[in-house]
VOGUGU-175627 format. One record per residue: residue in one letter; x negated, z, y of N, C-alpha, C, O, CB in turn. Coordinates in steps of 0.2 Angstrom, whole numbers, plus 5000, padded with zeros to 4 digits. Atoms other than C-alpha are relative to their C-alpha. Glycine has a CB too. Example, Ala and Ser with C-alpha at 12.3 -4.5 7.8 and 13.67 -1.06 7.14 Angstrom:
a499650004994493850394978499650005006499150035005500550065000/s500449994994493250364995500450035005500150045011499849935002/
***
This chain:
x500649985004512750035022500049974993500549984989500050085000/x500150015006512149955008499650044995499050034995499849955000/x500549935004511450104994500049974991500449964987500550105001/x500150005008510650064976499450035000499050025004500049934996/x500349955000509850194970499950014990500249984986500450065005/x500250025006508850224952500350085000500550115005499049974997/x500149935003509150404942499250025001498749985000500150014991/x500849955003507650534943499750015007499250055007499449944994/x500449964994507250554961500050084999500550115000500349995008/x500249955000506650704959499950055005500150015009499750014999/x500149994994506250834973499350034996499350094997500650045004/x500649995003504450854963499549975004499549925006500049984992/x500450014995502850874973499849934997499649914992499450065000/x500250095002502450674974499250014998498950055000500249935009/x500750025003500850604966499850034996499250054996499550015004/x500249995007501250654949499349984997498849954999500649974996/x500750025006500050654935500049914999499549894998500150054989/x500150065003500650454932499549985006499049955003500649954999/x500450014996499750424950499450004998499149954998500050035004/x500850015003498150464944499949934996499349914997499950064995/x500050075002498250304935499849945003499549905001500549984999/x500050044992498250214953499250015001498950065001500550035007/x500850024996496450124959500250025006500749995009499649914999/x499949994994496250224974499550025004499250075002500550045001/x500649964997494950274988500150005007500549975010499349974999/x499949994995494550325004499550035005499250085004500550044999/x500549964997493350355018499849955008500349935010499350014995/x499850044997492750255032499850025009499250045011500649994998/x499949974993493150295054500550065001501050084998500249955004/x500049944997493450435064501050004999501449955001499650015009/x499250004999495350485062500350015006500050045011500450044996/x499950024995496550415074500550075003500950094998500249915000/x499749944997497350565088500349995003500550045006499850035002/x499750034993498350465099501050044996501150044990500049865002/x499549994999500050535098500649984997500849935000500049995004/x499750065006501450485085500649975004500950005008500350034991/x499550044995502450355092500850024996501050044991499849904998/x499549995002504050365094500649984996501250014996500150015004/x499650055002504850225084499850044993500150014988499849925003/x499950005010504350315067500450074997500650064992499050024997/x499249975004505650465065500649985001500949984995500250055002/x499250035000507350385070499949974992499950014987500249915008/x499950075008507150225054499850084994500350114992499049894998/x500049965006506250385041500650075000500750104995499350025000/x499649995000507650475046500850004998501350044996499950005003/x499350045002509150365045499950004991500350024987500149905003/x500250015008508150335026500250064995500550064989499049995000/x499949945003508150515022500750035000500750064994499750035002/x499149994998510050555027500449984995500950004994500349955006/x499350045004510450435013499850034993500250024989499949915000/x500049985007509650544999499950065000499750095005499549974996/x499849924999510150714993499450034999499450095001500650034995/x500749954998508350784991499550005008499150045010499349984994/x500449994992507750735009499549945000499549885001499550095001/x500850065002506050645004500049994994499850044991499250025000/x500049995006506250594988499149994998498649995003500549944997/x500849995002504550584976500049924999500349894996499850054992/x500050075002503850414978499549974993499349924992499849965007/x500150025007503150404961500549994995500449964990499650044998/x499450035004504850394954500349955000500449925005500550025000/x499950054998505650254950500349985007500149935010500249974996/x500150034993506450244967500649965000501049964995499349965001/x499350044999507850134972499949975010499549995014500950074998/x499850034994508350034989500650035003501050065000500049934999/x499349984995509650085004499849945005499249925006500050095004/x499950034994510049965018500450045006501050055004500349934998/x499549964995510750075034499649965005499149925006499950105000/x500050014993510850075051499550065004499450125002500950025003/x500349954997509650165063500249985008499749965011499350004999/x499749994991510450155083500349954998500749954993499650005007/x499950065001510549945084499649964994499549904993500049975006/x500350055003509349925071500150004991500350054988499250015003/x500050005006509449885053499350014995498849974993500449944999/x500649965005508349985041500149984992500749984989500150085000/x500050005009507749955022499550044997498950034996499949924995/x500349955001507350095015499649994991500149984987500550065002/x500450005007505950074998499650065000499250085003499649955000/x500149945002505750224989499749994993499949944990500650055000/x500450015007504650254972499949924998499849875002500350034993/x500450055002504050124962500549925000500249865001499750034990/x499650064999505650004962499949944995499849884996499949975006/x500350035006505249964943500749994998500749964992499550044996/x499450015002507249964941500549965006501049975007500150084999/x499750024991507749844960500049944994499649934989499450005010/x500050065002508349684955499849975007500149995012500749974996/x500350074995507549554968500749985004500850005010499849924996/x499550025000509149474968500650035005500950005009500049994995/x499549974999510249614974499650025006500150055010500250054994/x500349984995509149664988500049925007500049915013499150044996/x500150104997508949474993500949975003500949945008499849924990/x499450014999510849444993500350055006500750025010500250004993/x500249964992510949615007499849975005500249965010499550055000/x500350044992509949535019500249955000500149955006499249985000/x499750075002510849375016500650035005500749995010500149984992/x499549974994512249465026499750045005500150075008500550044997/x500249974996511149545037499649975003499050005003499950054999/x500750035000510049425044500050035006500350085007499849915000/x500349984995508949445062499650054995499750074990500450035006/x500449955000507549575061500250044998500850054998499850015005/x499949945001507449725054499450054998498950024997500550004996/x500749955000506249885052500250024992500750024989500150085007/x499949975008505649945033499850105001499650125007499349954993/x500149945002505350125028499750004993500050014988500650035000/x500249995005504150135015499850074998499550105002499749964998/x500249965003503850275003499850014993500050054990500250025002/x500150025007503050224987499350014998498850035003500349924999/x500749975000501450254979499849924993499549924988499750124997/x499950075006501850044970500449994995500950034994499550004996/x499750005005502649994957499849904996499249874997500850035002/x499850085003503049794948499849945003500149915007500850005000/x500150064996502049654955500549975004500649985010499749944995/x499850055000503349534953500650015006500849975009500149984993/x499449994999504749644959499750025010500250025015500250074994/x500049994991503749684978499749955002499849945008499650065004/x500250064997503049524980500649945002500649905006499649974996/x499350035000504849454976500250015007500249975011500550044994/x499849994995505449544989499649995009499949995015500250054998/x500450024995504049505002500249935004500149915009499250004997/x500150085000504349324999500850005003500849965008499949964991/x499549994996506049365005500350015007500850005009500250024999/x499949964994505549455020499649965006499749975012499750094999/x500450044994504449345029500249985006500449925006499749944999/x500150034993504549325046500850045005501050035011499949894999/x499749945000505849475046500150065003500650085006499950004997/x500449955000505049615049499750035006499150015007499550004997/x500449994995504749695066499750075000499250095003500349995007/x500449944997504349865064499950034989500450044987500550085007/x500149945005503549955045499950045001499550055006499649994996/x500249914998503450135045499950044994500350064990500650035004/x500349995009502250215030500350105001500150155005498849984999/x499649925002503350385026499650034995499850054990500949994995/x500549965005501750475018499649964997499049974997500450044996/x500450035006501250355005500449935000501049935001500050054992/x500050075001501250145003499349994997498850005001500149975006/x500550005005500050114988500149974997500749974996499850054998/x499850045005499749974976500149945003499849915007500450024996/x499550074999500949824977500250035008500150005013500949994992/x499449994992502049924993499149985005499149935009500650135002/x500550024997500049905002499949935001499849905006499650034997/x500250095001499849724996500649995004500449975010500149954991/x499550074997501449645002500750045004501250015006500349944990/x499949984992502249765013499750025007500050025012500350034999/x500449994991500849795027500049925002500049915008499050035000/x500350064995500449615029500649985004500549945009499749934996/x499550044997502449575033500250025009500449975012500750014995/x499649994996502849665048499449995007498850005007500650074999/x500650004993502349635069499550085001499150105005500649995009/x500349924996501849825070500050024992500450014987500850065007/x500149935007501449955055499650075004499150085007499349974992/x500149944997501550135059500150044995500450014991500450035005/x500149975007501150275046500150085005499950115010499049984995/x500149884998501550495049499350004998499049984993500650104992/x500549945002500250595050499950014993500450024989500250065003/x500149995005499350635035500149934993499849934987500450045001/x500350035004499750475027499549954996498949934998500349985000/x500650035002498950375014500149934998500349934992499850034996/x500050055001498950185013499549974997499049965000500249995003/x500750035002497950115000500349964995500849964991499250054998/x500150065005497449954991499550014996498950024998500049955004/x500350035006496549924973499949954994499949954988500250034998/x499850065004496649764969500749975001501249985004500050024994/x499250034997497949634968499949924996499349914994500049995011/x500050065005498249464957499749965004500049975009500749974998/x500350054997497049324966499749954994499549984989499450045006/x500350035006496349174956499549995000499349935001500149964998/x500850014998494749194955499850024993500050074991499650055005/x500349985006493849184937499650085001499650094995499449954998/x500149945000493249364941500550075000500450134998499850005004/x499449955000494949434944500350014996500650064995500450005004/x499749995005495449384928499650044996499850074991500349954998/x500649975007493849454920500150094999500050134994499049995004/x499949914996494149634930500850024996501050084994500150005014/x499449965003495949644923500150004991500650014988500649965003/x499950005007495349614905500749974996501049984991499950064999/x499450055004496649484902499649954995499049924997500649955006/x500450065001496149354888500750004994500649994988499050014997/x499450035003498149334882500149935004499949935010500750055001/x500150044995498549164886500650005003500549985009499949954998/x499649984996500249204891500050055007500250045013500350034995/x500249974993499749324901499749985006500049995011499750044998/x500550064995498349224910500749955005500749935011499449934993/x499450064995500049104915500450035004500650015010500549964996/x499549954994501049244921499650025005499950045010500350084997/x500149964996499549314931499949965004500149975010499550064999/x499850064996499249144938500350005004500150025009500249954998/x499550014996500749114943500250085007500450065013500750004994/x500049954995500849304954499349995004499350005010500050084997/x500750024994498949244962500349965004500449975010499349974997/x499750064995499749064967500550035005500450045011500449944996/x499549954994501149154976499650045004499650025010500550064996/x500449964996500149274983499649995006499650025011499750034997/x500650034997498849174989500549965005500249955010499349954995/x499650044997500349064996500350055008500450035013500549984994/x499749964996501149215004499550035006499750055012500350054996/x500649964995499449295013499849945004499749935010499150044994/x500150064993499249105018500649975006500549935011499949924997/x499550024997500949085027499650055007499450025012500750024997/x500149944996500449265036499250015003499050065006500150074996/x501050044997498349195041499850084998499450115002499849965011/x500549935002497849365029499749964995499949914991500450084997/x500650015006496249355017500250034996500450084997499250035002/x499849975006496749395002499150024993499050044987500649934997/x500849985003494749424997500450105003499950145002499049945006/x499949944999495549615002500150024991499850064988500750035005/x499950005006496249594983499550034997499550074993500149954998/x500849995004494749594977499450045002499150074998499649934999/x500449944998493649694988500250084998499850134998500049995006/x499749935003494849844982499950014997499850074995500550015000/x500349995010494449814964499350025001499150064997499949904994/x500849965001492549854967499950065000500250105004499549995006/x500449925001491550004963499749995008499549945011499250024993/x500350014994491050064980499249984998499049974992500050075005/x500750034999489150024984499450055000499450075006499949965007/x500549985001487650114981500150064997500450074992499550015005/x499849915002487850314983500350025004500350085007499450045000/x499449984997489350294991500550074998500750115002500449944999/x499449975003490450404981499650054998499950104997500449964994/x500149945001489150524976499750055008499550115009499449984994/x500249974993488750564995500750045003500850095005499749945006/x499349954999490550614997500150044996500550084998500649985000/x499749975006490750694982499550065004499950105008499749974989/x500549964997489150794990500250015006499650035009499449985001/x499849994993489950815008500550034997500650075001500049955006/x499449965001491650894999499750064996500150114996500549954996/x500149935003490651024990500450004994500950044994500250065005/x499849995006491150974973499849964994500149924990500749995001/x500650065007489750884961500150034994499950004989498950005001/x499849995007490450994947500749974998500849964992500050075000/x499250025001492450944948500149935002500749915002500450045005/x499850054997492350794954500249924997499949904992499650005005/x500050065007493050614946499249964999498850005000500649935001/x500550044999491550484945500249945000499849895000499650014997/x499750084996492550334949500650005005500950055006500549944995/x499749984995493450304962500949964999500949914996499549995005/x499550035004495350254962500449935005500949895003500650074998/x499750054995495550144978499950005008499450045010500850014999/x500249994993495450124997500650005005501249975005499549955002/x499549984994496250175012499649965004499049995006500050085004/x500450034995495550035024500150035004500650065004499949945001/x500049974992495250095043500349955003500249895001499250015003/x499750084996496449975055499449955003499449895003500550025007/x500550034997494949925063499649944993499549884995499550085003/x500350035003494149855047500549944995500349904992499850054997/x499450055003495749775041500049945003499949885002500950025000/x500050054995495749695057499449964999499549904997500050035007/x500750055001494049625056499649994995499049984995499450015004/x500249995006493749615038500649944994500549904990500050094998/x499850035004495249545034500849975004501249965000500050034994/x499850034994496249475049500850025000501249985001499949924999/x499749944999497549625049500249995008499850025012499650074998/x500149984992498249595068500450065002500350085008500249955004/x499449945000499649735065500150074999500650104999500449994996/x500049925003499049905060499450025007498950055005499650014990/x500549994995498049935078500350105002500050145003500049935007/x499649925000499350105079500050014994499650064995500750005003/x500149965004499350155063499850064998499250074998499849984997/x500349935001499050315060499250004992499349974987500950044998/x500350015003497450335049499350064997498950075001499949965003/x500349915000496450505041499149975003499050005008500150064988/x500650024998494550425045499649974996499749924992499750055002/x500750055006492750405035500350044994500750094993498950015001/x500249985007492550425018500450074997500950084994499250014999/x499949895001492550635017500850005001501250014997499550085008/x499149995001494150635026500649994997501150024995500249985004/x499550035005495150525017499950054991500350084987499849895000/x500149955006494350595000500350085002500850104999499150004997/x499749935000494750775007500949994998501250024993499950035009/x499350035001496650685010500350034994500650074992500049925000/x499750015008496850644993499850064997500350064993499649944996/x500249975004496150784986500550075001500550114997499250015000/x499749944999497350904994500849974998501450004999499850025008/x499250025003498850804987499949964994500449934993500649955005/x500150015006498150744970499050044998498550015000500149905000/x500649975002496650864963499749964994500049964989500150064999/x500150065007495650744952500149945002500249914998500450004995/x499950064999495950594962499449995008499350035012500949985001/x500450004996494650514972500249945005500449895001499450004997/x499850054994495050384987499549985006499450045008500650025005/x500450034995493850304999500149965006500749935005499749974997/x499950044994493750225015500149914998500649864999499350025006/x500250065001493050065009499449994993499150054993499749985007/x500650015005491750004994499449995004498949995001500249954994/x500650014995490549965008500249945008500749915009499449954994/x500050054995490249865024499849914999499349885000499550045004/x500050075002490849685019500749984999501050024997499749984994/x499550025000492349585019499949954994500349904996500149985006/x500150045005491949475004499950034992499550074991499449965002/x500249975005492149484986499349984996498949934998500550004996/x500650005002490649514974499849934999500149904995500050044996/x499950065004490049344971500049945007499849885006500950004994/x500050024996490249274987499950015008499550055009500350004998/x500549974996489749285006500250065002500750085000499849975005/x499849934999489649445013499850025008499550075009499650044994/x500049984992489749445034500150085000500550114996500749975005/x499949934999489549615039500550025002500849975005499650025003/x499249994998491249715044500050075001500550105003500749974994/
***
């Protein structure tokens, strides 16, 4: 077993007040009923074994484990992993090659630091398994790696954006440092490099950054029974497998576990961050604004 671990897991209800910070949404198809496979407690098991609160909170920073689950080798990603060196996680697998299955449980963290390690994992990866929450960066660039992605019940996997180079994306992140501009460069080219090895659209980037479409968000707000409490933006999406798949050439999440449309997923969110809104999708389109827009 290889274990590096940050201070501060907490055993504190996850999807602290910093969450709320996170572009997130949620809504969409009928949630899926089939039966949770069996390949997703053994790996979140072995994961949990290795830390003394059980589940830790994945809004903390979080830390890595490398263990054993029967014959297979597990890497377990917990909170934000704003404290992981690359390096040290890179150098592990380096003694452990062949396949192996992840455990994520994070709600994001450090561009540089999960893309880092994505870029390490390619072609790796046979089984992901979403331990509640995969959000942000762990959404970007741990769903696209593995043959299979499986999520518990109840989770939430969502994307809000993501580095891509498009004069829009830099406009949406209100960068106009020129330093900055070079660093964010540099995480789009990667990116766009990494989504092209794996024949994914990285227009998801950018579709995640949109305000949903018309009177998306005030129709759910009105179907939850809450036009007085409710945010009025929304913080991100839970895409539907179905829509990943044909929206944005997702062949791996067809088992996923998945809460449904819009209502559901917003219900989701609202029963583990009050004040946060999530959505299925910003609308029926696979294309960012600005560009074509096939129906999906």
């Amino acid at each position: 077993m290889v274990r590096r671990r940050h201070p501060g897991l907490a055993a504190a209800a996850w999807l602290g007040a910093a969450t709320v910070s996170l572009c997130m949404a949620v809504a969409g198809c009928q949630a899926m009923t089939a039966h949770p496979d069996d390949r997703i407690a053994p790996p979140i098991a072995a994961c949990r074994a290795e830390d003394e609160v059980g589940a830790p909170n994945p809004n903390a920073p979080g830390g890595w484990n490398l263990v054993r689950s029967g014959s297979i080798d597990v890497l377990c990603l917990t909170g934000t992993l704003e404290a992981v060196r690359v390096a040290d996680v890179a150098a592990a697998l380096r003694r452990r090659p062949g396949s192996l299955a992840i455990v994520v449980r994070s709600t994001g963290g450090p561009v540089p630091v999960w893309l880092g390690l994505a870029e390490h994992l390619v072609g790796r990866v046979g089984l992901l398994v979403v331990d509640d929450a995969c959000m942000s960066s762990c959404a970007n660039y741990m769903v696209p790696l593995a043959d299979t992605v499986l999520a518990t019940p109840d989770s939430l996997v969502v994307w809000h954006g993501g580095p891509v180079g498009s004069v829009g994306a830099i406009e949406r992140q209100g960068i106009d440092d020129i330093g900055t501009i070079v660093a964010y460069d540099e995480l789009a080219r990667r990116t766009d490099a990494l989504y092209g090895r794996l024949g994914l659209d990285t227009a998801i980037l950018e579709v995640s950054a949109e305000p949903p479409e018309g009177g998306k968000l005030r129709r759910t707000i009105a179907a939850l029974g809450r036009q007085h409490d409710a945010p009025r933006t929304v913080g991100g999406y839970a895409f539907a497998p179905a829509r990943l798949a044909r929206c944005f050439g997702f062949r791996n999440v067809e088992r996923m576990w998945h809460a449904g449309d819009d209502v559901a997923v917003a219900r989701l969110t609202g029963q583990r961050v009050p004040g946060l809104i999530i959505l299925e999708s910003p609308g029926d389109r696979s294309a960012p604004a600005g560009g074509p827009r096939p129906t999906c």
